[in-house]
C-alpha positions in Angstrom: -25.3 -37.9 37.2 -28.3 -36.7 35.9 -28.1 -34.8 32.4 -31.0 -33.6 30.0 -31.7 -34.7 26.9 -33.0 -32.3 24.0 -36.1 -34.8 24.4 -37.0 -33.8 27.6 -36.3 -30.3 27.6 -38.4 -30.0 24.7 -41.3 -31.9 26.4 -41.2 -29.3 29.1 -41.1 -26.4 26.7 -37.6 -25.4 28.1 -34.6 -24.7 25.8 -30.7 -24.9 26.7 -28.2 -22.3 26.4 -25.8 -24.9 24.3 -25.9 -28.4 23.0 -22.8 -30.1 24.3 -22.2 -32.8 21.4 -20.7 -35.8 23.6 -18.9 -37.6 20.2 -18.4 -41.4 19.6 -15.3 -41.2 21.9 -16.8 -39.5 24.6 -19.7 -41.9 24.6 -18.7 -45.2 24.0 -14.7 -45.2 25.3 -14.2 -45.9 28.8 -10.8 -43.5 29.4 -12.9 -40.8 26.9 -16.4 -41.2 29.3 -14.2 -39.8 31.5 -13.6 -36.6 29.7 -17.1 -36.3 29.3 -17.5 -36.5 32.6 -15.4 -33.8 34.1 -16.4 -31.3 31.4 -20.4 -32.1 32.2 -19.4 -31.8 35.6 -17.8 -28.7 35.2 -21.0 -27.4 33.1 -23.0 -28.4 35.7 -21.5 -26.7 38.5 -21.1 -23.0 36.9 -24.8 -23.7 36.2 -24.9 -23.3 32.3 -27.9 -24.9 31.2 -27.0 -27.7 28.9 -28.3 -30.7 26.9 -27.7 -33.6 24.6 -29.1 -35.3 21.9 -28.8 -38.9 24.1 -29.6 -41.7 21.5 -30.5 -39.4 18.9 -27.0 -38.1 18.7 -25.1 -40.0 15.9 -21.9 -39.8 14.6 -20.6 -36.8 12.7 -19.4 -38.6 9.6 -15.8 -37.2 10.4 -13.7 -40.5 9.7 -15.9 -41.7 7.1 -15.4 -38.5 5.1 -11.5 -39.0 5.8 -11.6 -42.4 5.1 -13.0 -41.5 1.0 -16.9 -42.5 1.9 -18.2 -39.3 1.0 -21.6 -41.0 0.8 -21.6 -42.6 4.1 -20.4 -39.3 5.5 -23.3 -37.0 3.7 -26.3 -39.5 4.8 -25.1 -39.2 8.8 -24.4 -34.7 8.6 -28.2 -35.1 6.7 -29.3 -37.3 9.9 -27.8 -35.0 12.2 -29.0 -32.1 10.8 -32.3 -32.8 10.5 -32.3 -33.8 14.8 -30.3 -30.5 15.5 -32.9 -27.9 13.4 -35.5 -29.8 14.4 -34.9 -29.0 18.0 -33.9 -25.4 16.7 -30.1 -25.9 18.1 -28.0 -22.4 17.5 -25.1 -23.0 19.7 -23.0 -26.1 20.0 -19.9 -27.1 22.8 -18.1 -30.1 22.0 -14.8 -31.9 23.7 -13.5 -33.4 20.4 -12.0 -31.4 17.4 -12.7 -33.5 15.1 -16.2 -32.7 15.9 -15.9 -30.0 16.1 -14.2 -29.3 12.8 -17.0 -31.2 11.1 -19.9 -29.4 12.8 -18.8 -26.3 12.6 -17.1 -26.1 8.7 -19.1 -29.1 7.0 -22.2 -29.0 8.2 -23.2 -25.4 6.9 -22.7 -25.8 2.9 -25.6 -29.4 3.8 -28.2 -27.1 5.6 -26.4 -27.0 9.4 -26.0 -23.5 10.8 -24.8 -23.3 13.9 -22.0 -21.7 16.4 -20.3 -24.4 17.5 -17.0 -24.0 20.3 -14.8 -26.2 21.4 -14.6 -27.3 25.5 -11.7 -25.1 25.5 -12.5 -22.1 23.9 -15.6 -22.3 26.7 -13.6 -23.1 29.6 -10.7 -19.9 28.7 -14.2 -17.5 28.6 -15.5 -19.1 32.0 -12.1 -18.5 33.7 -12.1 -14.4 32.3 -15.7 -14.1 33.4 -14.4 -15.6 37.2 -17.3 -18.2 36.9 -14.6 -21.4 37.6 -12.9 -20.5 40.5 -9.5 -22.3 41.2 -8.1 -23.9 44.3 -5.5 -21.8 46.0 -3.7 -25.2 46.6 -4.8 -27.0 43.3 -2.8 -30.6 42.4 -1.2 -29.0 39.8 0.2 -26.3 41.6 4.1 -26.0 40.2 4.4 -29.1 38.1 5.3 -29.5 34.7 2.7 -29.8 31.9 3.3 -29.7 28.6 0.5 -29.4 25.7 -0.1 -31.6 22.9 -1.9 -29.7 19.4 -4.3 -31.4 18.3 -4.6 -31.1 13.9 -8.3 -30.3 14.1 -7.9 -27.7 17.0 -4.6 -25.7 15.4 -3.6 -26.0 12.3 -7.1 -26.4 11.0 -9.2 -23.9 13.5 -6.0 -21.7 14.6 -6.9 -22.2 18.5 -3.5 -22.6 20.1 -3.9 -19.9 22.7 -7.4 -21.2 24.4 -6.2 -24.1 25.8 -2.8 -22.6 26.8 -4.8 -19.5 28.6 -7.0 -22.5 30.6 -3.8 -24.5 31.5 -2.2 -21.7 32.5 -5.0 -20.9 35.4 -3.9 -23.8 37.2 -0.6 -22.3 38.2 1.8 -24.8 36.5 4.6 -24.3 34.6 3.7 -24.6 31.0 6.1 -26.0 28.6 6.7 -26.5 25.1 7.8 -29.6 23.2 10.1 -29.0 20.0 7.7 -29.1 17.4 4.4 -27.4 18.8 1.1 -25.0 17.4 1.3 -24.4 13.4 4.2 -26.7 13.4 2.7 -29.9 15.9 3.0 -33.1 15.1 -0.3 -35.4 14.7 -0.6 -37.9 17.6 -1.2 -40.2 14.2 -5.0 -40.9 14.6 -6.5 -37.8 12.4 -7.9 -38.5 8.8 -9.3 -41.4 10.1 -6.0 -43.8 10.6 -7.5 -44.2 14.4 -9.4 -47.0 12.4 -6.7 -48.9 10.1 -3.4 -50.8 10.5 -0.4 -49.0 10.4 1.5 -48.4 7.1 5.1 -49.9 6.8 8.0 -47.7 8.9 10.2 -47.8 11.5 8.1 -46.5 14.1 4.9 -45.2 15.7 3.5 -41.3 14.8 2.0 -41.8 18.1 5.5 -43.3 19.7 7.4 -40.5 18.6 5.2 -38.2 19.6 4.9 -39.2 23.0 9.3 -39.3 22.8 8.7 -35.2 21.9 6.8 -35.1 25.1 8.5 -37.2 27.5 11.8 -35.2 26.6 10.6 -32.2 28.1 10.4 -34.0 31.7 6.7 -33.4 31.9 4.5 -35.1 34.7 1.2 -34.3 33.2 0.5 -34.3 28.8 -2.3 -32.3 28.3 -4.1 -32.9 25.5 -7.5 -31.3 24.4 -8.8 -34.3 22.2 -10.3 -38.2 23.0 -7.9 -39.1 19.7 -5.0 -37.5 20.9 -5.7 -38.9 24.6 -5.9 -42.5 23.1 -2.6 -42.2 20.9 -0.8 -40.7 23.8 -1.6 -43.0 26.6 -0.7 -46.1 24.7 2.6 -44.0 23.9 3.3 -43.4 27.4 2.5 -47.1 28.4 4.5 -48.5 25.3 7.9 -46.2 27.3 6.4 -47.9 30.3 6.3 -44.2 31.7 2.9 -44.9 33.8 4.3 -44.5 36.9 5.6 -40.9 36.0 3.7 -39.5 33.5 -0.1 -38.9 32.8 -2.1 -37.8 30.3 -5.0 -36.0 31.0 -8.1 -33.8 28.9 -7.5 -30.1 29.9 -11.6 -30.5 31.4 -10.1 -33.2 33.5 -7.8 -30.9 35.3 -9.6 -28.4 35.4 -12.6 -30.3 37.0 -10.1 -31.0 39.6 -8.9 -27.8 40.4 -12.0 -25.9 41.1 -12.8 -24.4 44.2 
C-alpha cells in the first residue's frame, strides 16, 4: 500500500487536503494497524488526497499528560508542532480520540492551530455527500451491532451521533447498551491506565463493560477507538465469546461494505 509522506509531497511541491495522524496504536499495534488500514484504504479509494508525517510523526503526549508528566507531555506537543507548521498543516483526520482530543484542544493554547476531525465525523460527511457507496448486500446487512462511547469522542467532544449516522449506513440494526453516550462507561484504558496495573477491586472496567455489551445479544461491538478496541477484545476473549462476537473499528466495516 503505497501512502505519502508530508516529506515527499513537500519535495514535489504538492500539498494534501488533510493530514491523517496515524497515532501510536495505529502504528505500532498489530489488531490497531489494521484500523489504519481500512480507514487509508477507504481514503484512498474516494480519492481524498492525504498524507502522513511517517517517522516524523511522534506521539501526542496524551498519556503522559494523564499520567501527571506535564513536562514530558509539553516537550512532545512542542515537537509536533513545530513538524506540523512547518509543513503548513491546517486540517487534521485522525482514527484515535485520544488524539484527537489532544490535537485538537491542547495543542492551540502551545502554538498548534489546526481543524482536526475524527475518522468518523469524516466518514458520516462522505456518506451525505454519496462519495462511499454501500453494497446492496453488505456483511452486515440485518445483524446486530451495538456501539461502544468512547470518553474522548462523547463525553469530552459531544460526538455521539457521527458514528451512529455511519453505522447506521450499513443497514443493521443498531442497538443500545444500558449505559450509553453522556452516560457510557470507559472501556477502562483512558487517562492513561492502558499503561499501569490494575487498582484493587473485584473486577475488570473493561470486563464489565464488555458484560454491558454482550447482554444486548450483539454479533458485532463497534467501537470508534484503538483503546477501546484493545480493552474490548480481551473482554470478549476473557467470556470466551470469540466465536460469536467481534469487535470491530467503525472504518473497518465500513471498508468492507463499500461498493
Amino acid at each position: 500500500m503505497h501512502v505519502n509522506t508530508m516529506a515527499e509531497m513537500a519535495m514535489n511541491g504538492e500539498t494534501p487536503e488533510v493530514l491523517f495522524w496515524v497515532g501510536c496504536a495505529g502504528s505500532f499495534d498489530q489488531r490497531a494497524q489494521k484500523i489504519t488500514k481500512a480507514f487509508a484504504g477507504i481514503l484512498s479509494r474516494v480519492g481524498i488526497k492525504y498524507a502522513i508525517l511517517g517517522k516524523e510523526e511522534a506521539c501526542t503526549g496524551d498519556p503522559a499528560r494523564r499520567a501527571g508528566n506535564e513536562f514530558l507531555f509539553q516537550m512532545m506537543a512542542y515537537q509536533n508542532i513545530q513538524v506540523l507548521n512547518g509543513y503548513g498543516i491546517q486540517k487534521i483526520v485522525t482514527a484515535c480520540p485520544h488524539c484527537f482530543n489532544t490535537l485538537k484542544n491542547e495543542y492551540p493554547e502551545l502554538g498548534g492551530h489546526y481543524e482536526v476531525i475524527h475518522h468518523t465525523v469524516l466518514l458520516q460527511q462522505l456518506i451525505d455527500e454519496g462519495r462511499i457507496k454501500m453494497k446492496e448486500e453488505g456483511s452486515f446487512k440485518g445483524k446486530k451491532i451495538v456501539y461502544h462511547d468512547s470518553c474522548y469522542l462523547g463525553r469530552a467532544n459531544d460526538i455521539y451521533e457521527a458514528p451512529r449516522k455511519v453505522l447506521e449506513a450499513l443497514d443493521a440494526e443498531l442497538v443500545e447498551m444500558k449505559r450509553c453516550r453522556s452516560n457510557g462507561l470507559c472501556c477502562g484504558a483512558g487517562g492513561a491506565q492502558m499503561f499501569k496495573e490494575d487498582e484493587p477491586g473485584n473486577k475488570r472496567i473493561n470486563i464489565e463493560r464488555t458484560d454491558e455489551a454482550l447482554v444486548t445479544g450483539a454479533s458485532f461491538i463497534a467501537s470508534a477507538c484503538p483503546f477501546c478496541n484493545t480493552m474490548l477484545s480481551d473482554g470478549v476473549k476473557n467470556r470466551e465469546q470469540e466465536s460469536g462476537v467481534s469487535v470491530l473499528d467503525i472504518a473497518e466495516m465500513i471498508e468492507a461494505s463499500m461498493a
